[in-house]
C-alpha positions as a Python dict, from the first residue, in 0.01 Angstrom:
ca = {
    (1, 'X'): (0, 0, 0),
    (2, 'X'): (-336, -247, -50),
    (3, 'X'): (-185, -385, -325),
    (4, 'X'): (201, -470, -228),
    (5, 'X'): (106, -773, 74),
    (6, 'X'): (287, -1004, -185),
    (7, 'X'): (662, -1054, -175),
    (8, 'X'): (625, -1141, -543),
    (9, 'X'): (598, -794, -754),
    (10, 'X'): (472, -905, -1094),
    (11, 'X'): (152, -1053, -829),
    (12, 'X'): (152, -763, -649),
    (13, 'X'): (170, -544, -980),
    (14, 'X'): (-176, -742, -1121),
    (15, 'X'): (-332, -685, -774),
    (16, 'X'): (-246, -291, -856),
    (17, 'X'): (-374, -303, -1170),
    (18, 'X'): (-714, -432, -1059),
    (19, 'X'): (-764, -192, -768),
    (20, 'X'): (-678, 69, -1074),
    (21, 'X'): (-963, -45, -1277),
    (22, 'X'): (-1219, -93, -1023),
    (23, 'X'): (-1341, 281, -1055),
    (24, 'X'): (-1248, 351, -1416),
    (25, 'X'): (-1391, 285, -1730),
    (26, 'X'): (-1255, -9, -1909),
    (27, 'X'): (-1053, 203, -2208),
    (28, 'X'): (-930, 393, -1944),
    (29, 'X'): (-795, 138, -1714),
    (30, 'X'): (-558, -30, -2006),
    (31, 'X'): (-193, -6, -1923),
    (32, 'X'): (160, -154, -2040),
    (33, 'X'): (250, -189, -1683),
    (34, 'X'): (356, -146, -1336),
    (35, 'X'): (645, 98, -1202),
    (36, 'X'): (760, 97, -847),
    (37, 'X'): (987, 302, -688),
    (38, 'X'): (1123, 413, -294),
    (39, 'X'): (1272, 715, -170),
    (40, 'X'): (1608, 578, -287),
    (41, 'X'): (1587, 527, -610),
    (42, 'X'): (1442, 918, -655),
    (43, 'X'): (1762, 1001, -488),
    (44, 'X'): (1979, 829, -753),
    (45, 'X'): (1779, 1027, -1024),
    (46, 'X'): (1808, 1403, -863),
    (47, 'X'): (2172, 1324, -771),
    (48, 'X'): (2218, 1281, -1125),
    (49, 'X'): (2045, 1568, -1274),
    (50, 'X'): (2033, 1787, -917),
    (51, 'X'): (2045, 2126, -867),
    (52, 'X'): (1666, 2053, -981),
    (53, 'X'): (1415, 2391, -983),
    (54, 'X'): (1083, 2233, -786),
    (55, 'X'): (752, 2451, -739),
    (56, 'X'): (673, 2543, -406),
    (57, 'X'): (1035, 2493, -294),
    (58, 'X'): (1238, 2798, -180),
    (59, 'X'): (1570, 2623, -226),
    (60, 'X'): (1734, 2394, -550),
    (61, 'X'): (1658, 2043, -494),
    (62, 'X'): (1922, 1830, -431),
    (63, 'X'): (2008, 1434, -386),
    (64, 'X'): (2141, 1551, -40),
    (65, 'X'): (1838, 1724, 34),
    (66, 'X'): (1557, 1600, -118),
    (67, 'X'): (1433, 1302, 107),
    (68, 'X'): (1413, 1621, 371),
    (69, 'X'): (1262, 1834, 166),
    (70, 'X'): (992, 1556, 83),
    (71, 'X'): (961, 1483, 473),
    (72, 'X'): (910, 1813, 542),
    (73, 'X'): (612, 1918, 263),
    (74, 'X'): (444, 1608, 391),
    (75, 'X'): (408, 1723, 732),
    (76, 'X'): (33, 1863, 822),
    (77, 'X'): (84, 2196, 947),
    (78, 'X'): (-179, 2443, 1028),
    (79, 'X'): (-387, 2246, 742),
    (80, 'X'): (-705, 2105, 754),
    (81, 'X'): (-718, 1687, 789),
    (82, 'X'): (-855, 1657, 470),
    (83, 'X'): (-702, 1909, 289),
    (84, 'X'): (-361, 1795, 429),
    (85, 'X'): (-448, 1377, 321),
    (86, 'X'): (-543, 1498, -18),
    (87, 'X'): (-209, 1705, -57),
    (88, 'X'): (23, 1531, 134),
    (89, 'X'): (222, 1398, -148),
    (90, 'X'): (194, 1697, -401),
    (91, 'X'): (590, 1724, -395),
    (92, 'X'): (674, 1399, -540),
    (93, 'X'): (436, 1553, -825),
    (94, 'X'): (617, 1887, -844),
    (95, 'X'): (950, 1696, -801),
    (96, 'X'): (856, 1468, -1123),
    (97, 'X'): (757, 1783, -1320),
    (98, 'X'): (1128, 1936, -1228),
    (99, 'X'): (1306, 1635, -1361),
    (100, 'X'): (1079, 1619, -1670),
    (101, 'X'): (1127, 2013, -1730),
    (102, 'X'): (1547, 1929, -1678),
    (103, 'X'): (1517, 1661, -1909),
    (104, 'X'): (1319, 1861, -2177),
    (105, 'X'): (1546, 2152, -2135),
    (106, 'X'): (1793, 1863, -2287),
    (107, 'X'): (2092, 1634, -2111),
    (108, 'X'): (2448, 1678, -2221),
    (109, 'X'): (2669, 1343, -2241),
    (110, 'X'): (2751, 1345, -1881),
    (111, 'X'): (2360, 1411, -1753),
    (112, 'X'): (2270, 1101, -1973),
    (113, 'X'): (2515, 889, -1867),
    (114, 'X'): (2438, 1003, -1477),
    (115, 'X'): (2091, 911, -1527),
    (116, 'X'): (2170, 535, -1709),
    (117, 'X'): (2370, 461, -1388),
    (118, 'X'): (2115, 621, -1154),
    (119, 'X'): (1860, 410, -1295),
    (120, 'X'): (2078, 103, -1342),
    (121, 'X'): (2154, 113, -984),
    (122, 'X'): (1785, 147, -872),
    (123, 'X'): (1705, -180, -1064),
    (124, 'X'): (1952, -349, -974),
    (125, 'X'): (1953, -273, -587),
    (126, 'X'): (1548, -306, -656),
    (127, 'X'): (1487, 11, -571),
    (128, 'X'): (1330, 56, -886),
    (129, 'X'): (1077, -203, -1004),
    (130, 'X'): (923, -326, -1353),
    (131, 'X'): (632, -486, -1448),
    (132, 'X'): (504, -512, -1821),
    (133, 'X'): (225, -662, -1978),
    (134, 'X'): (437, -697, -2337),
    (135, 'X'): (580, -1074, -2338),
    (136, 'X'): (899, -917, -2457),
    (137, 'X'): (975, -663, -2228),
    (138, 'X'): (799, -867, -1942),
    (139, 'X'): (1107, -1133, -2034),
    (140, 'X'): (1405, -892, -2070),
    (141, 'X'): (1274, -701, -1699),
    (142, 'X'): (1260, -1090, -1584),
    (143, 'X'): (1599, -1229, -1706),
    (144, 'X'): (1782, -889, -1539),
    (145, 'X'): (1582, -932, -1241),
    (146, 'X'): (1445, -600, -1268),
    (147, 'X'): (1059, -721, -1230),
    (148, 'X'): (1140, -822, -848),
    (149, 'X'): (992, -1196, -887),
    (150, 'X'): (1067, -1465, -608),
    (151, 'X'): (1369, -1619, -784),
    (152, 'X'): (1285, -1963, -912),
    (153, 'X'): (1634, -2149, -799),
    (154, 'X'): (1757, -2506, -713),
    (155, 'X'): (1933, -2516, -383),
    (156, 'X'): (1856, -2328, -52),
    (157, 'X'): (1643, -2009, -100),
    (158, 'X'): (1605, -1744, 153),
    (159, 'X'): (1433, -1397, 155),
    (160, 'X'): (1301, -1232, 472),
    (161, 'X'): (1014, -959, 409),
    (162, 'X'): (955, -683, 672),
    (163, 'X'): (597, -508, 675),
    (164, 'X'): (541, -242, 906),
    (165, 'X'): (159, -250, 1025),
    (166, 'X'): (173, 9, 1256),
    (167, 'X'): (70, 260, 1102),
    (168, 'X'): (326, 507, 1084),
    (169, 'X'): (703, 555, 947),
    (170, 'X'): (885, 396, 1257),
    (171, 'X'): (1083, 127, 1005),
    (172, 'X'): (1295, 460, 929),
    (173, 'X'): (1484, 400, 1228),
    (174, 'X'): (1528, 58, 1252),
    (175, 'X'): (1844, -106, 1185),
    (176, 'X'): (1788, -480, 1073),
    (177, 'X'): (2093, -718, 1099),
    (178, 'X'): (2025, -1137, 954),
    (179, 'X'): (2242, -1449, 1066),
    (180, 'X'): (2230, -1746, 912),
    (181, 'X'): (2362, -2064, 1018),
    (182, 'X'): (2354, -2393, 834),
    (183, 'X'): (2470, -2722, 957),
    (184, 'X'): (2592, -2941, 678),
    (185, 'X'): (2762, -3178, 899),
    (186, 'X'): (2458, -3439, 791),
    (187, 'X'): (2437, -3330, 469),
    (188, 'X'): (2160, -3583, 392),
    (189, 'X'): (2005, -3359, 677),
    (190, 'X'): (2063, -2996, 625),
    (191, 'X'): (1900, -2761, 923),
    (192, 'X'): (1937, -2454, 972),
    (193, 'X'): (1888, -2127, 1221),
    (194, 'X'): (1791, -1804, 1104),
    (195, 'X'): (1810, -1518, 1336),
    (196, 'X'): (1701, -1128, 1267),
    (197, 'X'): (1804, -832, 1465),
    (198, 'X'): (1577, -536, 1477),
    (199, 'X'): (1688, -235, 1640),
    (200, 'X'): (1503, 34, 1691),
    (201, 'X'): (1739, 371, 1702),
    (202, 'X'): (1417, 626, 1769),
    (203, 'X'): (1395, 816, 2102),
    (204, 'X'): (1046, 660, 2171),
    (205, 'X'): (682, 723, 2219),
    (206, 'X'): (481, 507, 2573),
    (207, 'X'): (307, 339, 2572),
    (208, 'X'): (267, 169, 2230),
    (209, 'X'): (-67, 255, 2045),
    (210, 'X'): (-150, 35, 1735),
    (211, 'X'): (-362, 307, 1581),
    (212, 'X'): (-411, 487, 1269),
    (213, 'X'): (-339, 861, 1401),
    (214, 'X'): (-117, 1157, 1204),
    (215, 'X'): (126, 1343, 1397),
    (216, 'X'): (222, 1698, 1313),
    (217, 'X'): (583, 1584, 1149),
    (218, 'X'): (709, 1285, 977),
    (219, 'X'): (975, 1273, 1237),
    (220, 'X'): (734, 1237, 1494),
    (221, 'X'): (557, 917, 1319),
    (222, 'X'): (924, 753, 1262),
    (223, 'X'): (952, 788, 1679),
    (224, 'X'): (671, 509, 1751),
    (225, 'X'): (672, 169, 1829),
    (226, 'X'): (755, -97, 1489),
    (227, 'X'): (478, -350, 1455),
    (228, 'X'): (694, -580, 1208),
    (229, 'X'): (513, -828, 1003),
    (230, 'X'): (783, -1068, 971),
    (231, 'X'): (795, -1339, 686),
    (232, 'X'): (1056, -1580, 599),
    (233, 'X'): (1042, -1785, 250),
    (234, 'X'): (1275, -2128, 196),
    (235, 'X'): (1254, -2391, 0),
    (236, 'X'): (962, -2609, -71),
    (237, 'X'): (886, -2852, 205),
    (238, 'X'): (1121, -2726, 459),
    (239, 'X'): (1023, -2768, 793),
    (240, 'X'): (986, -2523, 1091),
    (241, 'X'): (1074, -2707, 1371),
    (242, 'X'): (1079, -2426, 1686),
    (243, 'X'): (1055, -2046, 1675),
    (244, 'X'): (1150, -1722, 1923),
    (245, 'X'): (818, -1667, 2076),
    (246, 'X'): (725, -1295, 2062),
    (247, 'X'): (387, -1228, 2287),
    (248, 'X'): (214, -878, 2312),
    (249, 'X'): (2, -719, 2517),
    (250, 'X'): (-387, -663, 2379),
    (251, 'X'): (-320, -281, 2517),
    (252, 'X'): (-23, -275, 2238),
    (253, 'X'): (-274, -395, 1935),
    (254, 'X'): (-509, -296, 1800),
    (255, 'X'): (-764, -550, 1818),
    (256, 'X'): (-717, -545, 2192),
    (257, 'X'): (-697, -898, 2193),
    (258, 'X'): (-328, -1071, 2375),
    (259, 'X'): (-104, -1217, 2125),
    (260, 'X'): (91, -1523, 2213),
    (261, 'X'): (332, -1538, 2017),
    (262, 'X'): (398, -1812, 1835),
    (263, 'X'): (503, -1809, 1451),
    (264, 'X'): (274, -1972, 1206),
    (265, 'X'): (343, -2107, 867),
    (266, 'X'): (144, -1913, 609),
    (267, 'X'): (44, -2018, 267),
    (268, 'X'): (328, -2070, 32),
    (269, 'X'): (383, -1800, -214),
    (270, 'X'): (549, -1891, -573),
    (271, 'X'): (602, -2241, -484),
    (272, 'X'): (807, -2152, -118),
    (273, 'X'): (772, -2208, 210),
    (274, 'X'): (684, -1931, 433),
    (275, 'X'): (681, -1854, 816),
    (276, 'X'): (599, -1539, 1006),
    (277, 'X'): (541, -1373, 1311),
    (278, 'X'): (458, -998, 1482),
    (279, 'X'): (723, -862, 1642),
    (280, 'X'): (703, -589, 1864),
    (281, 'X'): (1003, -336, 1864),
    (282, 'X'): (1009, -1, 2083),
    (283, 'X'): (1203, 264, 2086),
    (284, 'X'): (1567, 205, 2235),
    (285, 'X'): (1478, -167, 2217),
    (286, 'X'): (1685, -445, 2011),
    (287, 'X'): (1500, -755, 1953),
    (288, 'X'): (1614, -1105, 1798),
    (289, 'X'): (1388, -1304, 1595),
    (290, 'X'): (1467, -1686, 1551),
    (291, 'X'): (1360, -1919, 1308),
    (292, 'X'): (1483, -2300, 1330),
    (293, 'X'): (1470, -2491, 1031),
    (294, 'X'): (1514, -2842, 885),
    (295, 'X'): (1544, -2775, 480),
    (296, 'X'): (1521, -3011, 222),
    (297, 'X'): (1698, -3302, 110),
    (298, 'X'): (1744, -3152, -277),
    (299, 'X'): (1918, -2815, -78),
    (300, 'X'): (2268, -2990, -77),
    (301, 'X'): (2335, -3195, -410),
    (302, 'X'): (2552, -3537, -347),
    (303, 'X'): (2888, -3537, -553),
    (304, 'X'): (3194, -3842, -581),
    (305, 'X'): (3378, -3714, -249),
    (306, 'X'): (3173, -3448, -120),
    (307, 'X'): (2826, -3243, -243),
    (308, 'X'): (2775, -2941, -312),
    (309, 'X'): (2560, -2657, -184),
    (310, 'X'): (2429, -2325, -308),
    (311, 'X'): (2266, -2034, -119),
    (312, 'X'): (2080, -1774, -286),
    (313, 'X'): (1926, -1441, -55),
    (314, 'X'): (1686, -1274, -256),
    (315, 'X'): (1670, -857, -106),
    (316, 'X'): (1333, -726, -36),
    (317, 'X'): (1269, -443, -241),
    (318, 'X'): (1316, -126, -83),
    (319, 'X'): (1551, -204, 184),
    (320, 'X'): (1865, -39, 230),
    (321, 'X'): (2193, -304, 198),
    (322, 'X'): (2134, -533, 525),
    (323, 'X'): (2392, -670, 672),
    (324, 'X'): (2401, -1086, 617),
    (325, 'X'): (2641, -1324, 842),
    (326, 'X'): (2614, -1673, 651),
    (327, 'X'): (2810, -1961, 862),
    (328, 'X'): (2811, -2253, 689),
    (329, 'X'): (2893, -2626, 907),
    (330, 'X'): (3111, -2850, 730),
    (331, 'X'): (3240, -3070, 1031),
    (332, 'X'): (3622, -3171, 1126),
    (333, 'X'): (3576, -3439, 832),
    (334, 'X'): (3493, -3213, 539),
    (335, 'X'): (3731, -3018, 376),
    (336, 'X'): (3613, -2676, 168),
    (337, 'X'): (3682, -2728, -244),
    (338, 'X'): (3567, -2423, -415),
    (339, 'X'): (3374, -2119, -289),
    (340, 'X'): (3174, -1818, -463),
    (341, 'X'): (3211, -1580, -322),
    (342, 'X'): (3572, -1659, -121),
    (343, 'X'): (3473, -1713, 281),
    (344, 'X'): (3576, -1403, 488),
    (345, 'X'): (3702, -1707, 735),
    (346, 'X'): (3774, -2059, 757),
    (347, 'X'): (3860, -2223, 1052),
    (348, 'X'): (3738, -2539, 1236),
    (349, 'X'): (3514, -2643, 1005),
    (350, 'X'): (3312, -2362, 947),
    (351, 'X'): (3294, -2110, 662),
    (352, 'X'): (3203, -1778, 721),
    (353, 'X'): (3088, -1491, 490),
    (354, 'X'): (3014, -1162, 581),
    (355, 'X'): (2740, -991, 272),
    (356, 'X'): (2558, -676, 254),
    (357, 'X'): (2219, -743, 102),
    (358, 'X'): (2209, -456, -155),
    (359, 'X'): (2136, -678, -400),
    (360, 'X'): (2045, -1095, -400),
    (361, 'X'): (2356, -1230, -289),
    (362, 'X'): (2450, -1626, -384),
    (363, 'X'): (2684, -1859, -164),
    (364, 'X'): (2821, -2179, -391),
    (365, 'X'): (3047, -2424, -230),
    (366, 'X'): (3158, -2786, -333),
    (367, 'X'): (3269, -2983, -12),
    (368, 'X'): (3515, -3275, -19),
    (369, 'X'): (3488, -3582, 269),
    (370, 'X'): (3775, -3648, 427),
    (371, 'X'): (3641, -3984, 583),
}
């Protein structure tokens, strides 16, 4: 959690390690690397291997039951605070001692193949992160895209991060939905509009309270106002021209001060662009988030006839598969050449392709002039 800010992982993996060796002794603190992994990707695994004997658990764990079943051992009880924080996690240890016992116990041909393709998916849908010091295995994680770096691409570039500051598990129930338009009309010109659509499916705590407090189940903390940290990264030198404005109260933060609003552009991370804002979603509430955006002149490459562009959305790590609607602008005097993947429409100059963000996802088109 004090480590992750970056979008970047093999930066946010060094930032790990040097929290990790701040308090040990330095033989102690050396490590080949980083592993990071969500709720997800330990359901691939159990699925694969499940029913799975875990200590302190009265039932088999399975991958239909075991995000539950680690919901439910986190929740306080009758425990004491500190107790409780210092326990609070002791399942994902137990769990990690079942599937090490199942393994040791040995895997027949299906069981090994079960677990390749659990942990093939994880990686690939970056649920499942790598980060190694070896130059070797650092390179093979990078090439496969298994090490979650920004992508270093030519053409447009676009990856929206989420961070939930509020102090609690509220993202849980928040569905998140991304448009993105981009008007290629002027293709010496390129803008586009990005807008994000966060709605919160929770029944709903009032008023919101920006504070670090524990409630008695993890239910309970997924039922409370979503502080969202939005960033957006582009291209280099792409310009934020106007933003939705998103002002909260001082009562709903938890400096206490008002918030206008306004987005800012932070400091660029991995050689891109980056904007951001707080957003404020409560229960029951849907809220759109707009970013307008003049990009590049390199984002759309000139051709004999026509130019091409390329798109690529890099997935945040640990999301589930967001829904993406890409429009893409050509204009009544452009016709569409060649498209990866094949639009889901074409019609009046417009291309339109409906994606699900499970993993990065790359629009390529080559546009002829008809003029």
């Amino acid at each position: 959690r004090d480590a992750n800010w970056s979008p970047d992982f093999p930066t946010a993996a060094r930032a790990a390690l040097e929290l990790y060796a701040i308090s040990r002794p330095a033989e102690a603190a050396q490590v080949d690397g980083v592993i990071a992994l969500d709720q997800h990707a330990i359901r691939f695994v159990v699925d694969a291997l499940e029913p799975l004997e875990v200590a302190g658990q009265d039932q088999p764990i399975t991958g239909e039951n075991v995000i539950q079943a680690a919901r439910q051992a986190w929740a306080p009880g009758a425990q004491p605070e500190m107790e409780w924080w210092l326990h609070r996690k002791d399942f994902y240890e137990a769990l990690l001692q079942g599937i090490r016992g199942r393994v040791e116990r040995g895997l027949d041909r299906d069981d090994l193949f079960g677990l390749l393709r659990a942990s093939r998916r994880a990686l690939n849908e970056r649920h499942l992160l790598v980060y190694l010091h070896s130059e070797r295995g650092s390179g093979i994680a990078h090439q496969l895209g298994w090490d979650g770096a920004m992508r270093a691409v030519s053409g447009d570039y676009l990856m929206v991060v989420h961070s939930n500051v509020g102090f609690n598990k509220a993202n849980a129930l928040v569905q998140q939905r991304l448009q993105y338009t981009v008007d290629l009309r002027d293709p010496l010109r390129p803008v586009a509009t990005l807008t994000l659509t966060l709605q919160h499916t929770g029944p709903g705590e009032s008023p919101c309270n920006q504070q670090s407090r524990y409630g008695p189940t993890y239910e309970e903390m997924m039922q409370r106002c979503y502080w969202d940290y939005v960033r957006v990264y582009c291209p280099a030198g792409t310009q934020l021209v106007s933003a939705s404005r998103h002002p909260i109260a001082g009562a709903e933060l938890l400096s206490g001060q008002d918030r206008s609003g306004e987005a800012i552009i932070e400091p660029a991370e991995q050689g891109r662009a980056a904007f951001a804002n707080l957003v404020l979603v409560r229960p029951g509430e849907a809220v759109e988030v707009r970013f307008d955006l003049v990009l590049p002149p390199g984002s759309v490459v000139q051709q004999e006839g026509g130019y091409a562009y390329t798109l690529l959305i890099q997935k945040q790590p640990g999301t589930s598969a967001v829904p993406v609607d890409v429009r893409v602008l050509l204009g009544p005097t452009a016709a569409l050449r060649r498209s990866v993947p094949q639009p889901d429409g074409v019609a009046a100059g417009e291309a339109t392709y409906s994606l699900a963000l499970d993993t990065d996802r790359t629009v390529a088109i080559e546009v002829a002039r008809l003029d």
